[in-house]
N, CA, C and O atoms as a CHARMM CRD file, in Angstrom:
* protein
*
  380
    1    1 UNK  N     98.16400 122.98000 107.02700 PROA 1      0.00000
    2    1 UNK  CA    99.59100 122.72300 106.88500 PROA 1      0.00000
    3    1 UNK  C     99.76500 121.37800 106.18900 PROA 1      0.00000
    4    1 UNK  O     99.15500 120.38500 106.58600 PROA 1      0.00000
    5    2 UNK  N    100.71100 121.34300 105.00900 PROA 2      0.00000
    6    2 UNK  CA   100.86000 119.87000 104.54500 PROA 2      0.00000
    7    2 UNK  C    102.36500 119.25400 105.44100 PROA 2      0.00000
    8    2 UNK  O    103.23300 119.66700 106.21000 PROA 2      0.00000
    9    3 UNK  N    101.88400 117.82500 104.62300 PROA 3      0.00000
   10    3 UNK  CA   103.18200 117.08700 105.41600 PROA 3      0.00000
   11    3 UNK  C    104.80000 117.62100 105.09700 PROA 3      0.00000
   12    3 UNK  O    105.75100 117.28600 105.80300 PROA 3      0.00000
   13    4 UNK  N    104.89200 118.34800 104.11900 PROA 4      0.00000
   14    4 UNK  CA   105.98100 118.78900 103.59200 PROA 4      0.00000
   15    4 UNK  C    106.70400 120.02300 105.12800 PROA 4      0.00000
   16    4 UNK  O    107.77300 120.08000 105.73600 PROA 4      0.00000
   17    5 UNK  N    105.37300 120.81400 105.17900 PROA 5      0.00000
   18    5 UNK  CA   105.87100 121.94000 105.97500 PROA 5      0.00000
   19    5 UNK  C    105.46900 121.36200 107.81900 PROA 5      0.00000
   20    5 UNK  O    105.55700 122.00900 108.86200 PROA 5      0.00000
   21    6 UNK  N    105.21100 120.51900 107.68200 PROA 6      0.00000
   22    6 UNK  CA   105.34900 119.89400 109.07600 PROA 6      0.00000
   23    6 UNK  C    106.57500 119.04200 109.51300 PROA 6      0.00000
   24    6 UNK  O    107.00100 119.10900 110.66600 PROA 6      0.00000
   25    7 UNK  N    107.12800 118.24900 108.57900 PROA 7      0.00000
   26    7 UNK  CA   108.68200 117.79200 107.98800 PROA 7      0.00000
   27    7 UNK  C    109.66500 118.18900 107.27500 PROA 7      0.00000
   28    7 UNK  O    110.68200 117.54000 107.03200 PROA 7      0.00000
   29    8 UNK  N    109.30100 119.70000 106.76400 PROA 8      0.00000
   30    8 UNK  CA   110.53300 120.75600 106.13800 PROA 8      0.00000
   31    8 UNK  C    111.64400 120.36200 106.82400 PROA 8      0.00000
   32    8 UNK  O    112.56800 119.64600 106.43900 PROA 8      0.00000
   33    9 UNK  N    111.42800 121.02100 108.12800 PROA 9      0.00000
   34    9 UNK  CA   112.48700 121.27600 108.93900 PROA 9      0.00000
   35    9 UNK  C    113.18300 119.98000 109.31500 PROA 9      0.00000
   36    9 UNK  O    112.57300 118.91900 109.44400 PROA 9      0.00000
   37   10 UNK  N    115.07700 120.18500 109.56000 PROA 10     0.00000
   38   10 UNK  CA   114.87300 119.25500 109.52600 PROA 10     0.00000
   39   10 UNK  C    115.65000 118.71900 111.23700 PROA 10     0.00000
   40   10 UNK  O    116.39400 117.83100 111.65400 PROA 10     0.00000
   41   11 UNK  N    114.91000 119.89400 111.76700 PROA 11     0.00000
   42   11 UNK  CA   115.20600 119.36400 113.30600 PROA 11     0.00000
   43   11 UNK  C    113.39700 118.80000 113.60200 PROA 11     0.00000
   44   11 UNK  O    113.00000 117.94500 114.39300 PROA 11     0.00000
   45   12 UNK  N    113.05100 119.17300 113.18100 PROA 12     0.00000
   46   12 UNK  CA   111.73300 118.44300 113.51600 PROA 12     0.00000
   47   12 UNK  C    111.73900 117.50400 113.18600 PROA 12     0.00000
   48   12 UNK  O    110.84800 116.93500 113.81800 PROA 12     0.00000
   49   13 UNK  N    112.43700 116.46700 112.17800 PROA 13     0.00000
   50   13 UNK  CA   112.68200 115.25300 111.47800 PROA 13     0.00000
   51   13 UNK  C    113.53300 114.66900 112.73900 PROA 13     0.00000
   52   13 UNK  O    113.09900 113.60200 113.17300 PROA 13     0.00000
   53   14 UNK  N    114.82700 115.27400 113.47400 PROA 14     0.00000
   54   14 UNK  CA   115.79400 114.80200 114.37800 PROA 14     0.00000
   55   14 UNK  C    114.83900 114.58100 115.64600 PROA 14     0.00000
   56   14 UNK  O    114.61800 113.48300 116.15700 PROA 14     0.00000
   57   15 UNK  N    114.25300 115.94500 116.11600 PROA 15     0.00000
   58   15 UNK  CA   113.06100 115.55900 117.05100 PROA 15     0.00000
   59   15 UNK  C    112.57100 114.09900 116.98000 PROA 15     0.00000
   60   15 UNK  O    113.02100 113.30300 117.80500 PROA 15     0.00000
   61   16 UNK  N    111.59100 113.64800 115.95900 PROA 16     0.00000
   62   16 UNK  CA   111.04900 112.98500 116.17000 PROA 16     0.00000
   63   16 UNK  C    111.75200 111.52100 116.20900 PROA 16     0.00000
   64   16 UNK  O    111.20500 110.65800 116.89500 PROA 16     0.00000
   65   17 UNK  N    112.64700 111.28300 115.67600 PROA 17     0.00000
   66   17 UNK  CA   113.53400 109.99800 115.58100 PROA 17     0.00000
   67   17 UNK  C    113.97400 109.80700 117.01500 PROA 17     0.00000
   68   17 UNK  O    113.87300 108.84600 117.77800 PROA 17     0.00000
   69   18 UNK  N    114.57000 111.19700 117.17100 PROA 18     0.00000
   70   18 UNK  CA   115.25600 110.87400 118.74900 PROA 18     0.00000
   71   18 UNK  C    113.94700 110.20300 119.59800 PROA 18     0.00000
   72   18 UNK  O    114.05600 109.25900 120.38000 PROA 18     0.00000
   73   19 UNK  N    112.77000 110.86300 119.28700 PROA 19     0.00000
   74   19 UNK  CA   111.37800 110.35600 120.41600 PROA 19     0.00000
   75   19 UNK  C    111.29200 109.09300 120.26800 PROA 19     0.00000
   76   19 UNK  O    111.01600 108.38600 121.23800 PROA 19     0.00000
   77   20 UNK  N    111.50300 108.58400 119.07100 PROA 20     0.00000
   78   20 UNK  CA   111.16300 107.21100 118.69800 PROA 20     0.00000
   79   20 UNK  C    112.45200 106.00900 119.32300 PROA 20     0.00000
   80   20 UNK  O    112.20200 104.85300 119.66600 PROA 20     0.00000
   81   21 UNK  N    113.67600 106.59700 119.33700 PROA 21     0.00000
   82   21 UNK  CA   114.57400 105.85800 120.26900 PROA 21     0.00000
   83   21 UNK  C    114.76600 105.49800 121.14800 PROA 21     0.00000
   84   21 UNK  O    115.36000 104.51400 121.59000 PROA 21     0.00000
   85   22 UNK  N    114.03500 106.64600 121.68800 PROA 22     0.00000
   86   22 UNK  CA   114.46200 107.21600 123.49000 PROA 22     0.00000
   87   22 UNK  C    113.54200 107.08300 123.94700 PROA 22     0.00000
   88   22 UNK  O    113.72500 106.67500 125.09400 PROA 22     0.00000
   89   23 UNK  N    111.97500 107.25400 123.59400 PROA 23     0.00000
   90   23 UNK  CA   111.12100 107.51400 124.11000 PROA 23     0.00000
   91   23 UNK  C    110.61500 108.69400 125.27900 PROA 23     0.00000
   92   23 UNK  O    110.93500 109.87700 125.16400 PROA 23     0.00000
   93   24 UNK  N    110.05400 108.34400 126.03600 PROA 24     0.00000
   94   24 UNK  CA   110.18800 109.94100 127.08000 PROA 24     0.00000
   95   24 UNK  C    111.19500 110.29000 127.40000 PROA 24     0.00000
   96   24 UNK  O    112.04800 109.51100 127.82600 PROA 24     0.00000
   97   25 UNK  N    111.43500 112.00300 127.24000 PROA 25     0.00000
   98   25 UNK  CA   112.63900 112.06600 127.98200 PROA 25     0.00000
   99   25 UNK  C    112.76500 114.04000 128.45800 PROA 25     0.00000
  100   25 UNK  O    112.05700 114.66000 127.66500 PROA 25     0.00000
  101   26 UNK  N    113.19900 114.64200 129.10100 PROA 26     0.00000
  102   26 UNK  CA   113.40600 115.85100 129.51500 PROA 26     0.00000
  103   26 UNK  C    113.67900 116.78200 128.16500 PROA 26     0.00000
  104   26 UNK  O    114.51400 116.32000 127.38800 PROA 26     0.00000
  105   27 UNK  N    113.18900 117.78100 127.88300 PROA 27     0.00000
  106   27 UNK  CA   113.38300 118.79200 127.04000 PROA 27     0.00000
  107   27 UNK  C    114.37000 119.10600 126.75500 PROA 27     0.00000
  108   27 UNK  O    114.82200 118.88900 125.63100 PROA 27     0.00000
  109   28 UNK  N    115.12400 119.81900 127.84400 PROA 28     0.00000
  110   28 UNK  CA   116.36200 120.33400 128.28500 PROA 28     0.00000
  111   28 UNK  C    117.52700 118.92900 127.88400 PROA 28     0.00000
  112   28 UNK  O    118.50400 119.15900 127.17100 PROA 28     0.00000
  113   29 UNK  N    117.30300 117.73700 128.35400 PROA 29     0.00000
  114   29 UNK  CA   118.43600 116.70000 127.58000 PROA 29     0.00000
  115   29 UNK  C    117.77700 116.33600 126.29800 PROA 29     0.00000
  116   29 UNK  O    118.31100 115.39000 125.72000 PROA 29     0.00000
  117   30 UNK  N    116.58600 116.94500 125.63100 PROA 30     0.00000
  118   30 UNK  CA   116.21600 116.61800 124.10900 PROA 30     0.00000
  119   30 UNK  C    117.09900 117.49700 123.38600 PROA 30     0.00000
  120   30 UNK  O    117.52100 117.06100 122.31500 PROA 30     0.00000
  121   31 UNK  N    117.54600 118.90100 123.83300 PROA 31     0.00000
  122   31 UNK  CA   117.92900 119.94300 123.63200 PROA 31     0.00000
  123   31 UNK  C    119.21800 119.86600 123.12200 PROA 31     0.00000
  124   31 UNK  O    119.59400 120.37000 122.06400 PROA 31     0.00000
  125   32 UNK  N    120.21800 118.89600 124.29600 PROA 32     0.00000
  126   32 UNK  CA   121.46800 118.85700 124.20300 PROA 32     0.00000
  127   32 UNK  C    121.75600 117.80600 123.65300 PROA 32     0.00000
  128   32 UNK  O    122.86300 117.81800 123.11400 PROA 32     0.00000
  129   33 UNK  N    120.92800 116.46800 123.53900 PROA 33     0.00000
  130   33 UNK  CA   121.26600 115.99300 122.37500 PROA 33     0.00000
  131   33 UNK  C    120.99000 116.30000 121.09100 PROA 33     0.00000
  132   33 UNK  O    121.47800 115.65600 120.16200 PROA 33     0.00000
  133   34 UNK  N    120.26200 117.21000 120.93700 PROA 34     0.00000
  134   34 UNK  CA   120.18900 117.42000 119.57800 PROA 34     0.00000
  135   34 UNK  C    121.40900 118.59600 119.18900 PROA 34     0.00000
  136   34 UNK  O    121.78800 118.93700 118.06900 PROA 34     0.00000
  137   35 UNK  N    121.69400 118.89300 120.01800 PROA 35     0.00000
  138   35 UNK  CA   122.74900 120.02900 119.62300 PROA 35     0.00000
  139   35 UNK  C    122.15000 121.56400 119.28900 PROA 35     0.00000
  140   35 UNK  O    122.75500 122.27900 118.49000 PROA 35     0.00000
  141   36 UNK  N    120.81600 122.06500 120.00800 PROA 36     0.00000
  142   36 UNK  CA   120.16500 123.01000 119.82000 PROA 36     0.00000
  143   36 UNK  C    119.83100 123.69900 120.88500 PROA 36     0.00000
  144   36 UNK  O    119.89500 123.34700 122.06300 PROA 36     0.00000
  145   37 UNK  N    119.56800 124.42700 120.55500 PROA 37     0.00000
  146   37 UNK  CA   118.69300 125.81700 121.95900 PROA 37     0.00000
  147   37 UNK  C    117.18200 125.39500 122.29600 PROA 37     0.00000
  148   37 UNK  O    116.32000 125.07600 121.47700 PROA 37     0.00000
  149   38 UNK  N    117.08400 125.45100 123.40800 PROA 38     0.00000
  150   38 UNK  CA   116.16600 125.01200 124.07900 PROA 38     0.00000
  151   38 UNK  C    114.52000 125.79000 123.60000 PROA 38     0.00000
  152   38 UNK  O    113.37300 125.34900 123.68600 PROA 38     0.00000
  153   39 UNK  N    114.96700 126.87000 123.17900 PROA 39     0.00000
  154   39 UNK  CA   113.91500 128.23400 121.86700 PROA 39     0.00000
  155   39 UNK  C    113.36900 127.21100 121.58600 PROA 39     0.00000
  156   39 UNK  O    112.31100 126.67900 121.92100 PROA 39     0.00000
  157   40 UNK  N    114.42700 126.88600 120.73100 PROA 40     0.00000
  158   40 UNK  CA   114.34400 126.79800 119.28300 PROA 40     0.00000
  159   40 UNK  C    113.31300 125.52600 119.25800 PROA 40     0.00000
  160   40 UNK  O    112.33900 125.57600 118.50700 PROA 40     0.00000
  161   41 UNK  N    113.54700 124.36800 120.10400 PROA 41     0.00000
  162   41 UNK  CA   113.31800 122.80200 120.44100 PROA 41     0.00000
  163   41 UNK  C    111.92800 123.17400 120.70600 PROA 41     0.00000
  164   41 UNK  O    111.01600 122.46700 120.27800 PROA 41     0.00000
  165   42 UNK  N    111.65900 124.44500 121.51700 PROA 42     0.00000
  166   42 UNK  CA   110.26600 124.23200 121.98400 PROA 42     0.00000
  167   42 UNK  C    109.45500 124.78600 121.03700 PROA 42     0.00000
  168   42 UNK  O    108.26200 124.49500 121.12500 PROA 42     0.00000
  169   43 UNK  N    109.83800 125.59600 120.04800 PROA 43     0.00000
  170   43 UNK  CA   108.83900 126.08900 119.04300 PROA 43     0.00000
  171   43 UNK  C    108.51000 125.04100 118.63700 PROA 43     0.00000
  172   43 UNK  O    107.31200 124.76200 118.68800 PROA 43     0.00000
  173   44 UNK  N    109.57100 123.97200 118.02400 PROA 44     0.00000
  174   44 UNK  CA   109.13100 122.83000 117.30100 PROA 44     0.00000
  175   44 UNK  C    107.96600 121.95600 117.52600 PROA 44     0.00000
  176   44 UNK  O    106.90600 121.63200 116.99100 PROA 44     0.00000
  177   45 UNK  N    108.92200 121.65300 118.94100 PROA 45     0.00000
  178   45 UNK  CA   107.96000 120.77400 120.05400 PROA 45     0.00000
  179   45 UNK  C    106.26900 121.06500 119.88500 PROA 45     0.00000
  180   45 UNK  O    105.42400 120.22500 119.57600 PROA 45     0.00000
  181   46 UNK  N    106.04900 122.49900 120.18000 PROA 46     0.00000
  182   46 UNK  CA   104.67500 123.05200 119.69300 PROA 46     0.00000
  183   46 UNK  C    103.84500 122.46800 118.57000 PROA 46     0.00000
  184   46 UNK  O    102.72400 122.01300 118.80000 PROA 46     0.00000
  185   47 UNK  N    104.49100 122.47700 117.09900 PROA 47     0.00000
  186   47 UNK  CA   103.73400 122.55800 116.29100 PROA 47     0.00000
  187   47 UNK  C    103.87500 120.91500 116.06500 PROA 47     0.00000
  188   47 UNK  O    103.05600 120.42200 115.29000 PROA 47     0.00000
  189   48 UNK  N    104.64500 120.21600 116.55200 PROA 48     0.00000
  190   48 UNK  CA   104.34200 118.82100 116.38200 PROA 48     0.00000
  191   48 UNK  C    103.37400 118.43000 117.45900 PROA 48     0.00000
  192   48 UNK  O    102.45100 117.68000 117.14300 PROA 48     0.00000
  193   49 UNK  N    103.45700 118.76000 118.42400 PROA 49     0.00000
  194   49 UNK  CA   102.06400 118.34800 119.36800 PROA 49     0.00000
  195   49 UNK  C    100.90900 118.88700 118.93900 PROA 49     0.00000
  196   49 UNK  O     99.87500 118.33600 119.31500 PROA 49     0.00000
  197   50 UNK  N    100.80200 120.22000 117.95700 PROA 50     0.00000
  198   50 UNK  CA    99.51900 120.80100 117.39100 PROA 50     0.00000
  199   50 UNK  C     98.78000 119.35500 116.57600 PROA 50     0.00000
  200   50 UNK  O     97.60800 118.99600 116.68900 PROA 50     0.00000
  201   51 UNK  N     99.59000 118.86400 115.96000 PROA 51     0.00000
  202   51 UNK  CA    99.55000 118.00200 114.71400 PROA 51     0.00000
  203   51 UNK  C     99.13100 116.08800 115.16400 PROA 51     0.00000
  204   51 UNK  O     98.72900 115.10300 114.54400 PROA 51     0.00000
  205   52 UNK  N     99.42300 116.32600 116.19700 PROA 52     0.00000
  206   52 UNK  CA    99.43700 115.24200 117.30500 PROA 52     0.00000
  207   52 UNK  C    100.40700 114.13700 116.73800 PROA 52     0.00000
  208   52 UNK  O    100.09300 113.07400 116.20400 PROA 52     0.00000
  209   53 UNK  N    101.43500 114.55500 116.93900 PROA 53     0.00000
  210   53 UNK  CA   102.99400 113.67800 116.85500 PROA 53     0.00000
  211   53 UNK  C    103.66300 113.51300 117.98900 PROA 53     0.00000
  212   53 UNK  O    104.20600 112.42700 118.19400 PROA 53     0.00000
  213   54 UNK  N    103.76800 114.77000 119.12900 PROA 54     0.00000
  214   54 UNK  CA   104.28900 114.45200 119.96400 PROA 54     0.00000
  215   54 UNK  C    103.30200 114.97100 121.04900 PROA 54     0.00000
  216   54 UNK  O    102.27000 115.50000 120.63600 PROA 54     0.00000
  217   55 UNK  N    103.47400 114.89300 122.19500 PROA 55     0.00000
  218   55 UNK  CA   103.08700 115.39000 123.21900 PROA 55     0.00000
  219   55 UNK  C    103.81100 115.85300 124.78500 PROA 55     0.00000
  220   55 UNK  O    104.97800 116.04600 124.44300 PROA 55     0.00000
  221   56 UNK  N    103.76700 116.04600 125.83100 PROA 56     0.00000
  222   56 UNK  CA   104.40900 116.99600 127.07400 PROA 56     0.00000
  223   56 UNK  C    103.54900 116.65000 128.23800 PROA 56     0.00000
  224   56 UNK  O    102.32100 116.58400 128.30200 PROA 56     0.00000
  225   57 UNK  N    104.30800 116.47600 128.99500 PROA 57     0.00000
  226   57 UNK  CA   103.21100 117.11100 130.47600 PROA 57     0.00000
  227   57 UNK  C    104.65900 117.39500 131.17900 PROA 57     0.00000
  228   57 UNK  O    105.77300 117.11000 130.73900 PROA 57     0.00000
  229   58 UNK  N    104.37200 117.92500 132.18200 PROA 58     0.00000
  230   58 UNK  CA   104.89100 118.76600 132.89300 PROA 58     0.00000
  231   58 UNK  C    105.13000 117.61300 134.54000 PROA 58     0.00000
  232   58 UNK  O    104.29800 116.90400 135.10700 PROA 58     0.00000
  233   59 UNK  N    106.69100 117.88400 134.89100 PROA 59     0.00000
  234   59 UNK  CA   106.38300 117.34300 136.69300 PROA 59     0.00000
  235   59 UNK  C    107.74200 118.59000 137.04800 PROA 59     0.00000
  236   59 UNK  O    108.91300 118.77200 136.71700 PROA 59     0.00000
  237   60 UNK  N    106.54400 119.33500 138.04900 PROA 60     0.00000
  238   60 UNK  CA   107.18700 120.87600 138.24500 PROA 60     0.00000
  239   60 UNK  C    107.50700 121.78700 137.26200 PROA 60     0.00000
  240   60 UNK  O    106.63800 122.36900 136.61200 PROA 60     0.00000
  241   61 UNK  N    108.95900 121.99200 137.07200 PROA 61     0.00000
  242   61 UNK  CA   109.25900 122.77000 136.03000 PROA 61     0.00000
  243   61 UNK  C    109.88900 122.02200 134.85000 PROA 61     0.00000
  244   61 UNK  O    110.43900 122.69300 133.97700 PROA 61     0.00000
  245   62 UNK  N    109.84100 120.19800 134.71800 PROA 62     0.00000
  246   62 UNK  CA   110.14400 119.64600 134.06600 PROA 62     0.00000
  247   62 UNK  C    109.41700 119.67500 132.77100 PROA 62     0.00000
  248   62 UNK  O    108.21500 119.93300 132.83900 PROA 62     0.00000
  249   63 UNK  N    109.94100 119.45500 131.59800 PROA 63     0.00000
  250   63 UNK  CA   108.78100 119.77800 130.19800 PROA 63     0.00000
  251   63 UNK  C    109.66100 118.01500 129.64600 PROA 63     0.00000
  252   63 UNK  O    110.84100 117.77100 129.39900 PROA 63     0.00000
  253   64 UNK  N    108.36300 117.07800 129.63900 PROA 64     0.00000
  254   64 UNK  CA   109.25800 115.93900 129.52800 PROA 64     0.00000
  255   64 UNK  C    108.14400 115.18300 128.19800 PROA 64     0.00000
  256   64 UNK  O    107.06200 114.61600 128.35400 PROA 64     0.00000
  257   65 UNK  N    108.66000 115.36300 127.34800 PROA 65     0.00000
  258   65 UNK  CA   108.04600 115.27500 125.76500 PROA 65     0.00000
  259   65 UNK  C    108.29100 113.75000 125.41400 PROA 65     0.00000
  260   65 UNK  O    109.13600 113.04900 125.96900 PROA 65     0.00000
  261   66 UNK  N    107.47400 113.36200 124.46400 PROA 66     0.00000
  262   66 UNK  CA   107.54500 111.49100 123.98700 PROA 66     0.00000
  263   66 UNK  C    106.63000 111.86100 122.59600 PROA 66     0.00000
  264   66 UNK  O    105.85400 112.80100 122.42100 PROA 66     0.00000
  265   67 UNK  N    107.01800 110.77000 121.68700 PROA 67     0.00000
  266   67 UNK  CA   105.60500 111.18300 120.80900 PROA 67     0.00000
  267   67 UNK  C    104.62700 110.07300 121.12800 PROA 67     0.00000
  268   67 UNK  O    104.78000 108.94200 121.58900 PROA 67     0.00000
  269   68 UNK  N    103.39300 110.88600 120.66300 PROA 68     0.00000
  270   68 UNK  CA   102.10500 110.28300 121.37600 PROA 68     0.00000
  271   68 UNK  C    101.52000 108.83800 120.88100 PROA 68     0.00000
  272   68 UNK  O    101.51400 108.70100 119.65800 PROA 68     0.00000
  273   69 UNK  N    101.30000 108.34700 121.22700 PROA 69     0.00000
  274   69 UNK  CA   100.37500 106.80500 120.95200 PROA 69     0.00000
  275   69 UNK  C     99.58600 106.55500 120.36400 PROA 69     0.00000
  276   69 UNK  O     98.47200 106.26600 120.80100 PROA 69     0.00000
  277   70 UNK  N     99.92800 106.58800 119.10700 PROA 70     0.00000
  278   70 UNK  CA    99.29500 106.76000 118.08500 PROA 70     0.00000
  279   70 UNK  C     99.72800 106.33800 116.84100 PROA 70     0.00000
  280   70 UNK  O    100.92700 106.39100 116.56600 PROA 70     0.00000
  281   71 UNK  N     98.88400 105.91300 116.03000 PROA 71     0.00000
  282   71 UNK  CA    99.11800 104.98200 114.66800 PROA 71     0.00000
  283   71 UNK  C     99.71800 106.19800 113.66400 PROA 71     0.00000
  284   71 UNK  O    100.21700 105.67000 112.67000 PROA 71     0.00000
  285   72 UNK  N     99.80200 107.42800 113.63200 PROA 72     0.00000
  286   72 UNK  CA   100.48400 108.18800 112.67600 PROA 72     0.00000
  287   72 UNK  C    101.62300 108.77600 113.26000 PROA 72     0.00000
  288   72 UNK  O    102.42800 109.26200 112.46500 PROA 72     0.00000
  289   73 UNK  N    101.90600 108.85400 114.58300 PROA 73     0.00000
  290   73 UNK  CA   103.16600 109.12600 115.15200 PROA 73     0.00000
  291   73 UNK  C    104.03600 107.90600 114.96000 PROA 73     0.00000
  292   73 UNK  O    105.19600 108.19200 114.66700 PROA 73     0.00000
  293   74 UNK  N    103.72800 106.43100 115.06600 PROA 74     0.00000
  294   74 UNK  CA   104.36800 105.29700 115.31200 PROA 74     0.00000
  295   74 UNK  C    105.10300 105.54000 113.28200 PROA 74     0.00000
  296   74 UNK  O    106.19600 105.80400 112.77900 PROA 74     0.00000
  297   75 UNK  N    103.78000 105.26300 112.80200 PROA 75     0.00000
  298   75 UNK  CA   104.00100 104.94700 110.90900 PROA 75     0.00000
  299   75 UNK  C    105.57000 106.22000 110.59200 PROA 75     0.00000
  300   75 UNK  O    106.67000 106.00700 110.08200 PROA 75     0.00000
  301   76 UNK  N    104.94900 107.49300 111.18000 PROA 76     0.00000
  302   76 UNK  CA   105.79700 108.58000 110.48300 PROA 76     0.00000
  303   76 UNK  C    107.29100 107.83700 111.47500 PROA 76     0.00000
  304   76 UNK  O    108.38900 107.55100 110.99700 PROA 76     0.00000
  305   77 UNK  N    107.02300 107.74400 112.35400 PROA 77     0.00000
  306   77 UNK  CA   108.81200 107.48700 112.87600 PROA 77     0.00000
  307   77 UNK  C    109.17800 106.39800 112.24500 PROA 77     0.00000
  308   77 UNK  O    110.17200 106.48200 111.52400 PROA 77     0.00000
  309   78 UNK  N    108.30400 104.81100 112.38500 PROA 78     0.00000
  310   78 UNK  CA   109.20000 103.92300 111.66200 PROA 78     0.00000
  311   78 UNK  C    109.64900 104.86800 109.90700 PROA 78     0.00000
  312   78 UNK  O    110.73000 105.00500 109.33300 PROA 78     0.00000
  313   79 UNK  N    108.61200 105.21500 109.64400 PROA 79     0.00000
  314   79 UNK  CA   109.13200 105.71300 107.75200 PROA 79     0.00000
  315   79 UNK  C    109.91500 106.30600 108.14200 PROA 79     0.00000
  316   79 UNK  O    110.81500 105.62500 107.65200 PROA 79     0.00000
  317   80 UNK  N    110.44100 107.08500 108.66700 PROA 80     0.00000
  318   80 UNK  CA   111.58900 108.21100 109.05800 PROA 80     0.00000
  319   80 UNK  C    113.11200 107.60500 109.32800 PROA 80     0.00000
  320   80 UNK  O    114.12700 107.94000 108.71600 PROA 80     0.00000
  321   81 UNK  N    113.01300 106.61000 110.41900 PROA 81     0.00000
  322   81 UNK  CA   113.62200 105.75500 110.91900 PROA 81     0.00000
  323   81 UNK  C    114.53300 104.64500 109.44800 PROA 81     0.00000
  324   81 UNK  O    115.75000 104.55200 109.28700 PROA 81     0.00000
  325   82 UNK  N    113.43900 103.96900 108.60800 PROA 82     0.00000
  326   82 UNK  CA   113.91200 103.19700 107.50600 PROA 82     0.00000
  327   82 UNK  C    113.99400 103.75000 106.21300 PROA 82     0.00000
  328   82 UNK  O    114.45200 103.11500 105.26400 PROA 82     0.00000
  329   83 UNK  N    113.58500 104.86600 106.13400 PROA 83     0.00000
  330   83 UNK  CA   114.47200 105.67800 105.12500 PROA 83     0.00000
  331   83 UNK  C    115.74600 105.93300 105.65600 PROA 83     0.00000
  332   83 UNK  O    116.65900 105.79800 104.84100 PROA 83     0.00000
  333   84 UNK  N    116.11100 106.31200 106.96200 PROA 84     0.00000
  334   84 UNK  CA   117.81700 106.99300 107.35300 PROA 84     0.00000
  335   84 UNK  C    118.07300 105.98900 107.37200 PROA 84     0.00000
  336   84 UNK  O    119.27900 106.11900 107.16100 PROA 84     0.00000
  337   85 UNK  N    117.88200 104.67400 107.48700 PROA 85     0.00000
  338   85 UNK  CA   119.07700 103.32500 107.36000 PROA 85     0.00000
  339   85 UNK  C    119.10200 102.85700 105.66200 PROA 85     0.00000
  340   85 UNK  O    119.99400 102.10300 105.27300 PROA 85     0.00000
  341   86 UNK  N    118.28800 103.25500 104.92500 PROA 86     0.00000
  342   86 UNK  CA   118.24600 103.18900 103.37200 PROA 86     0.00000
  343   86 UNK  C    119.56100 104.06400 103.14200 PROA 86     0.00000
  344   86 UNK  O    120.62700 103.57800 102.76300 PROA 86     0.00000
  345   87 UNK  N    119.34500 105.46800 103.42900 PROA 87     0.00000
  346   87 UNK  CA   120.19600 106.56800 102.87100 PROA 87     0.00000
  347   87 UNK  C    121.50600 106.23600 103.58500 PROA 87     0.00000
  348   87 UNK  O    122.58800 106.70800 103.23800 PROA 87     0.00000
  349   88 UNK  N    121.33500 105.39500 104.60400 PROA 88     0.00000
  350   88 UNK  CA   123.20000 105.03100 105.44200 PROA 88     0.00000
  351   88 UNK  C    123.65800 103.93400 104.57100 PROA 88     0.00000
  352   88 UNK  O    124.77600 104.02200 104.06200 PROA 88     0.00000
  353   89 UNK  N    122.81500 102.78100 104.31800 PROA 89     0.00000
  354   89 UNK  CA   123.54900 101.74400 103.11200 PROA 89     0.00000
  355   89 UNK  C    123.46200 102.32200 101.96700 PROA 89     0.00000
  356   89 UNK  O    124.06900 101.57600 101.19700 PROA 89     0.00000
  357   90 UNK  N    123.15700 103.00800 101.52300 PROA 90     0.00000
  358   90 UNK  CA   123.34400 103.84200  99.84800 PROA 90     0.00000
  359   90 UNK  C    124.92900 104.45700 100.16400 PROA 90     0.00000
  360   90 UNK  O    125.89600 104.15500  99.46500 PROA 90     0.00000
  361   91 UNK  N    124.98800 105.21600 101.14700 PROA 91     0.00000
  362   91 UNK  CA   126.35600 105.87100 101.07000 PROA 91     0.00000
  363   91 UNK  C    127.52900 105.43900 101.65400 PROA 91     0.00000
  364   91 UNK  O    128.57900 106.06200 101.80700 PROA 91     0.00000
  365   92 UNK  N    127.14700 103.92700 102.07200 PROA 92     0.00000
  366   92 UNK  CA   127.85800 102.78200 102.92300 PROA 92     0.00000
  367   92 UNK  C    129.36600 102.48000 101.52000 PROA 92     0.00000
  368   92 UNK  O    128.69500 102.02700 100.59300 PROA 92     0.00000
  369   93 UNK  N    130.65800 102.50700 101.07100 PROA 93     0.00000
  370   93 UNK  CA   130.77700 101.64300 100.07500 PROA 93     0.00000
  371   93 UNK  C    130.46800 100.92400  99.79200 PROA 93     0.00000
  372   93 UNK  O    130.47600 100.79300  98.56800 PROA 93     0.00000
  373   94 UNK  N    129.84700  99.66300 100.72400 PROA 94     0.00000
  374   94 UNK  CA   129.12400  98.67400 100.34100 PROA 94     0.00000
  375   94 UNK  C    128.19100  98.57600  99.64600 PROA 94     0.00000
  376   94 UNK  O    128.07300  97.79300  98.70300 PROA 94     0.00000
  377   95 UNK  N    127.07000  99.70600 100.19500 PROA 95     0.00000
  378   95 UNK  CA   126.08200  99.67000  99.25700 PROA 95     0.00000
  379   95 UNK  C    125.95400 100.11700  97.68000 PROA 95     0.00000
  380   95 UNK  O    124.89400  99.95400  97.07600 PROA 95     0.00000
């Protein structure tokens, strides 16, 4: 898989920013802040932990996701992160 089709999507892009804000947090409130179905969040969830971006463990029936600790999870969120404040002052009038 290239980086293109691991970052196509672009709730997998929202995924991971939100991880990088929030840090750990419940599936089910990853879900509703993102404004998505809980499906849908966990397919994602999947193929970014395949890739080792994010990761899960479980307390009971909780599915409580963070991305993982790691020098290519940290790099891809800050780049992710300072490109969307690039593309907010570009369309700022100011900018």
């Amino acid at each position: 898989m290239t980086v293109e089709e691991v970052l196509g999507a672009p709730l997998r892009i929202r995924i991971i920013l939100a991880l990088w804000k929030t840090g750990e947090v419940n599936a089910t409130e990853l879900a509703r802040r993102l404004e998505t179905n809980y499906s849908q969040l966990v397919a994602h969830l999947k193929l970014l932990a395949k890739y080792g971006i994010v990761e899960e463990r479980r307390i009971g029936r909780a599915r409580l996701v963070k991305l993982r600790s790691t020098n290519l999870a940290e790099m891809l969120a800050k780049a992710l992160e300072e490109a969307e404040e690039k593309l907010k002052t570009k369309a700022s009038p100011q900018g």
